[in-house]
C-alpha positions as MATLAB code, in Angstrom:
seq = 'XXXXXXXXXXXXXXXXXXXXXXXXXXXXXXXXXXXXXXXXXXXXXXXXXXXXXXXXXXXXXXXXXXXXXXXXXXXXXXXXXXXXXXXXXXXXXXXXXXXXXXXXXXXXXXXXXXXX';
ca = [
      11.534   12.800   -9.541;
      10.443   14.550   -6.717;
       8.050   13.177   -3.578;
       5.513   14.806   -4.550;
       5.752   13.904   -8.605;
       6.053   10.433   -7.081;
       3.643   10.550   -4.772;
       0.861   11.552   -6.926;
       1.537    9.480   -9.717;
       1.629    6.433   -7.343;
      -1.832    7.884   -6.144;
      -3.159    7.487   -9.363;
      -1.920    4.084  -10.363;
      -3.586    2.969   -7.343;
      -7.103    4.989   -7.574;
      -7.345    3.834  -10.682;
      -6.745    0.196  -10.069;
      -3.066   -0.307  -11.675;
      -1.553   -1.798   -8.448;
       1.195   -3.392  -11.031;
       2.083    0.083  -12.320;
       1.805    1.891   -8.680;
       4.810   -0.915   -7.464;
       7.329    0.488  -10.165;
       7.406    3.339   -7.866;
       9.183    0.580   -4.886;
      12.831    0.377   -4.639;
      14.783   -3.138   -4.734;
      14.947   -2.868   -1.268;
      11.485   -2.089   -0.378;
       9.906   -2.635    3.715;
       6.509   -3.035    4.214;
       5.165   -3.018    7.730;
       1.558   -3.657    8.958;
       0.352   -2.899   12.311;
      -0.513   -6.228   13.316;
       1.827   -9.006   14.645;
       2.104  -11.945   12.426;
       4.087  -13.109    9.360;
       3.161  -10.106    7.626;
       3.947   -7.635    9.673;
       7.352   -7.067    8.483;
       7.778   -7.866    4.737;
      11.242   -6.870    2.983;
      12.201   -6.805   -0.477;
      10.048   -5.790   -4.041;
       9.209   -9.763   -4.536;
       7.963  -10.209   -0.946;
       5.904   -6.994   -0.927;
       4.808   -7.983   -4.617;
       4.271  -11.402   -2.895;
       2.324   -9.676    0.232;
      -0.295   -8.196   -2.197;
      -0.884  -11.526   -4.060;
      -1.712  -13.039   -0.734;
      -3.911   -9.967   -0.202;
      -5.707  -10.711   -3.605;
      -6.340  -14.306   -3.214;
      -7.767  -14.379    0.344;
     -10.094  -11.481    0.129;
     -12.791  -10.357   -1.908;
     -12.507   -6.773   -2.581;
     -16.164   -4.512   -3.361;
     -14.564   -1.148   -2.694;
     -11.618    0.547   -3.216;
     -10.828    3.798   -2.344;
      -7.753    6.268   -1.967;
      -7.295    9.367   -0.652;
      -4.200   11.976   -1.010;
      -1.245   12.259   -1.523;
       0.137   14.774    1.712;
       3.314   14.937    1.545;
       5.509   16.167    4.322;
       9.709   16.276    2.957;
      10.420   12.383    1.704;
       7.404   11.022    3.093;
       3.116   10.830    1.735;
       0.376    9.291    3.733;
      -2.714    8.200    1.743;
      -5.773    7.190    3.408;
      -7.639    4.106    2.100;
     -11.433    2.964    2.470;
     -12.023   -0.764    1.835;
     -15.165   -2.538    1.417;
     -13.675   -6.085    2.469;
     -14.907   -9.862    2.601;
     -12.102  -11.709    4.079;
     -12.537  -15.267    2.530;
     -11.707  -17.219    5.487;
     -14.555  -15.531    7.524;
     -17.300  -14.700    5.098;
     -17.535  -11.329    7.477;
     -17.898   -8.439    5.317;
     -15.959   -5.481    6.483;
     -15.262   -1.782    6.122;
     -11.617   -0.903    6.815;
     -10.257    2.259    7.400;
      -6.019    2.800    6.877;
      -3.346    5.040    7.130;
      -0.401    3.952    4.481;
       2.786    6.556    5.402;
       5.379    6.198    2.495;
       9.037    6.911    2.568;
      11.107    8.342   -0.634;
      14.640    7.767   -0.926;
      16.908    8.696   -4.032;
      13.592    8.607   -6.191;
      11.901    5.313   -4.307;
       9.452    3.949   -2.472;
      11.932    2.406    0.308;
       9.455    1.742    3.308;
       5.512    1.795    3.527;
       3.387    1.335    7.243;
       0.287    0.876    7.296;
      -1.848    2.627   10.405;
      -5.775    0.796   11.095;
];
């Protein structure tokens, strides 16, 4: 499958609220980086990444969702996401505004960083 093919069927999983299907896409050996320092700024692995979204899940309350793309560039896709966000611990209702850039290798998601 090609970056594109991959790219815009992970697209779609995600758009359409399949974040299960979307990580079938991920290889074994998945990184996920996020832009901020802290124990989740470098996450490696499928289970830890699956494991990174669960903490996502259960600490936020999500209103919006919202993804735009795929533009792909050789083995690599950015999307651009627009979340309406209530971060339990805070109560402060926010609207975020992120950059994932996706790397393909041999058919794979093998590295995602996230730009905000």
């Amino acid at each position: 499958m090609s970056t594109t093919e991959i790219a815009k069927q992970f697209t779609a999983a995600l758009k359409a609220g399949k974040f299960d299907e979307a990580e079938r896409f991920w290889s074994d050996d998945v990184v996920s980086y996020e832009a901020q320092e802290g124990p989740m700024h470098e996450v490696r692995g499928r289970a830890a990444v699956h494991g990174k979204g669960e903490w996502w899940t259960a600490n936020h309350d999500v209103h919006s969702f919202e993804a735009e793309g795929p533009y792909v560039n050789g083995d690599r896709f950015a999307l651009r996401f627009k979340i309406d966000v209530t971060p339990k611990a805070t109560g402060q209702r926010t609207q975020m505004d992120e950059i994932g850039l996706y790397t393909v290798k041999d058919g794979k998601i093998v590295e995602e960083r996230f730009f905000y």
